[in-house]
C-alpha positions in Angstrom: 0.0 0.0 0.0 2.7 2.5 0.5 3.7 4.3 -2.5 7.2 6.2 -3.6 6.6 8.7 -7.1 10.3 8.9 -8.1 11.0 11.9 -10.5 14.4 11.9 -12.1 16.1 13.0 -15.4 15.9 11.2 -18.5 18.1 9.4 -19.5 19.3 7.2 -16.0 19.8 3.8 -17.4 18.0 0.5 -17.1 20.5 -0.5 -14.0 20.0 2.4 -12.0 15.9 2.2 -12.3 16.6 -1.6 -11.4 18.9 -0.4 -8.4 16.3 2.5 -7.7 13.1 0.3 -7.8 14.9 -2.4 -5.1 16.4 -0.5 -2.6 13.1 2.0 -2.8 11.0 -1.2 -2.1 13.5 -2.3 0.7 13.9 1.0 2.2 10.0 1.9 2.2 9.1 -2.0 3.1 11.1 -1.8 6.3 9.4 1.4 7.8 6.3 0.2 6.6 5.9 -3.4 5.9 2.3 -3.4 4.4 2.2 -5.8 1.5 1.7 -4.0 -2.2 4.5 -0.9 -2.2 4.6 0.3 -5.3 7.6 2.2 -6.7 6.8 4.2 -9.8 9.7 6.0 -11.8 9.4 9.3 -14.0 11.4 10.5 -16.3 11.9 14.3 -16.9 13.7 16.3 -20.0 15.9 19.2 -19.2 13.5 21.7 -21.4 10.4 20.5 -18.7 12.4 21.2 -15.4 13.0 24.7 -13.7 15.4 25.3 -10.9 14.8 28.8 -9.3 12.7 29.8 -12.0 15.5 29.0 -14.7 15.1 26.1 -17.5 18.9 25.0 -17.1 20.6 22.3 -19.9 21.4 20.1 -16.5 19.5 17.2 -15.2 17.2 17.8 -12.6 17.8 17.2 -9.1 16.0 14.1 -8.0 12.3 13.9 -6.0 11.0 11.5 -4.1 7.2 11.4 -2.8 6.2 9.0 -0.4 2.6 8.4 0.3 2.2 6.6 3.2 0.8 6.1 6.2 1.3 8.4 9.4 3.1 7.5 12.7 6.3 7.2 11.5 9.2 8.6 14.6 11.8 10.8 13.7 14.5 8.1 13.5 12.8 5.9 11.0 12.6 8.9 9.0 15.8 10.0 9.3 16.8 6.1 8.4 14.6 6.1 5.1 15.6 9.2 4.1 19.3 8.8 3.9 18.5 5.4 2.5 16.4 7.6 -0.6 19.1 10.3 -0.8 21.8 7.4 -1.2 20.3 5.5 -3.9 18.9 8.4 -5.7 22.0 10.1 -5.3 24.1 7.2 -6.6 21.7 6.1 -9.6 21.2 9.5 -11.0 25.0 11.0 -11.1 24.9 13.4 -8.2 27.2 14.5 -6.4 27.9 15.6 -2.6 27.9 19.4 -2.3 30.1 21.4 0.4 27.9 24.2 0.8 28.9 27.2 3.2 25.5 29.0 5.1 26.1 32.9 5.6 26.3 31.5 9.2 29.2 29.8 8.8 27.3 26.3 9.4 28.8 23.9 6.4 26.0 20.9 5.4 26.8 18.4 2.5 23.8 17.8 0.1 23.1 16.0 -3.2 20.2 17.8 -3.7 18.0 15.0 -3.2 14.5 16.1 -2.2 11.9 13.9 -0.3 8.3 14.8 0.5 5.9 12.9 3.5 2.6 12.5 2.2 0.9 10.9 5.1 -2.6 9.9 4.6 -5.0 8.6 7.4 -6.0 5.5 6.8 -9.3 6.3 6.5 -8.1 8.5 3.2 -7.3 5.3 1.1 -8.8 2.2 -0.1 -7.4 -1.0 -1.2 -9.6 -2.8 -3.7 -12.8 -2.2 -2.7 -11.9 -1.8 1.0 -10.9 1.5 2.8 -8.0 0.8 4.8 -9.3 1.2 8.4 -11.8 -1.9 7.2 -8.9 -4.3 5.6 -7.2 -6.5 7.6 -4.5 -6.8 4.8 -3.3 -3.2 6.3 -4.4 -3.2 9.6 -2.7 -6.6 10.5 0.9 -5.7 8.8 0.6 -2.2 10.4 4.6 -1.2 11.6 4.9 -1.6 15.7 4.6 2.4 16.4 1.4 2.4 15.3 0.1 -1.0 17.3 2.0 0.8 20.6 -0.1 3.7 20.7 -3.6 4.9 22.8 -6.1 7.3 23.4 -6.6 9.0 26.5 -10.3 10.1 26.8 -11.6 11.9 29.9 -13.0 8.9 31.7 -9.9 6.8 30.9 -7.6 4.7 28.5 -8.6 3.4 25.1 -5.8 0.5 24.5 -7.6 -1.6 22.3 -7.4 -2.2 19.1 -9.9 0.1 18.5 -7.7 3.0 19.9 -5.4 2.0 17.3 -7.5 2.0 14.4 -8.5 5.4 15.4 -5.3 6.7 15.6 -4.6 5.6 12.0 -8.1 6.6 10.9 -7.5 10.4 12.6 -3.7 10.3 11.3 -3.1 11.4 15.2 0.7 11.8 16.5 2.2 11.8 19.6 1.2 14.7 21.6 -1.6 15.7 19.0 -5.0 16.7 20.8 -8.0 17.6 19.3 -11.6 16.3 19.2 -12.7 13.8 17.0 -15.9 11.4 16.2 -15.2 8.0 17.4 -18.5 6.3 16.2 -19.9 7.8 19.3 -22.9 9.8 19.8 -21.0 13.1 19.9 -16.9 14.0 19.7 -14.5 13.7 22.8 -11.2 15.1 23.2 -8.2 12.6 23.0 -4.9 12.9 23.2 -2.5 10.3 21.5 0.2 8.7 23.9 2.8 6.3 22.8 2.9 3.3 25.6 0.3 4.7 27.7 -0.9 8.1 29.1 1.4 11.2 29.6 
């Protein structure tokens, strides 16, 4: 179910879309391991690419767009993307840049860009299922997501219910706000990870 949209120059060869289309599916597979990721790669001409509102005769730095589920920490972002600037990076020619901030800070960058779609669950269907119904996603849902609870004024909601309302709301840790639970009227929750704050 998760899905990368890949945007690169024209022209990478068949061994680099090969290298991209693995290590994408490995890299997105691990943070997410929901069967069906799908990797799709798209080509892109100098003459239809602008950089700072210039068409340059250079290939175009490469994209990634990831849409995928929310409730993914910090780490396992940080893990996937240096996974997606590496094998971009590597199958599409570009090269580390030393590049000096006017405060003096230096950062290395291949000018690989990665977007976070994250959808709620209850945003996408597989088949003829929306995900918060299909226990094809639900049951292969990564452990940060299982982990988490509700907090409700009277209580705790630990069940698996709690956690198909997390993914349904496309809560966070932290996040509060009042939501519908199938209930007669909203409540206010807020989304713990291993119990209550």
């Amino acid at each position: 179910m998760p899905v990368a949209y890949i945007d690169i120059p024209a022209g990478v060869n068949d061994g680099a879309k090969k290298k991209i289309f693995q290590e994408m599916y490995e890299a997105i597979h691990q943070a997410w391991p929901i069967p069906d990721t799908r990797v799709l790669i798209r080509e892109w001409p100098n003459e239809a690419v602008s950089q700072d509102g210039r068409i340059e005769n250079m290939p175009m730095r490469p994209i990634c767009t990831l849409a995928v589920p929310p409730g993914l920490g910090h780490d396992g972002k940080q893990r996937l993307v240096r996974q997606i600037s590496n094998t971009l990076g590597d199958a599409c020619g570009r090269k580390v840049e030393e590049i000096r901030l006017p405060s003096g800070t230096t950062i290395y960058n291949n000018w690989v860009l990665t977007f976070f779609w994250e959808l709620p669950l209850d945003r996408v269907a597989l088949g003829d299922l929306i995900a918060t119904e299909n226990p094809l996603v639900l049951e292969n849902l990564p452990p940060q997501l299982r982990s988490w609870s509700l907090t409700e004024d009277d209580g705790i909601l630990t069940s698996s219910r709690a956690e198909r309302l997390v993914a349904l709301r496309g809560l966070r840790p932290g996040d509060e706000r009042c939501a519908g639970a199938g209930t007669s009227g909203p409540f206010r929750m807020k989304v713990c990870v291993n119990g209550p704050a």
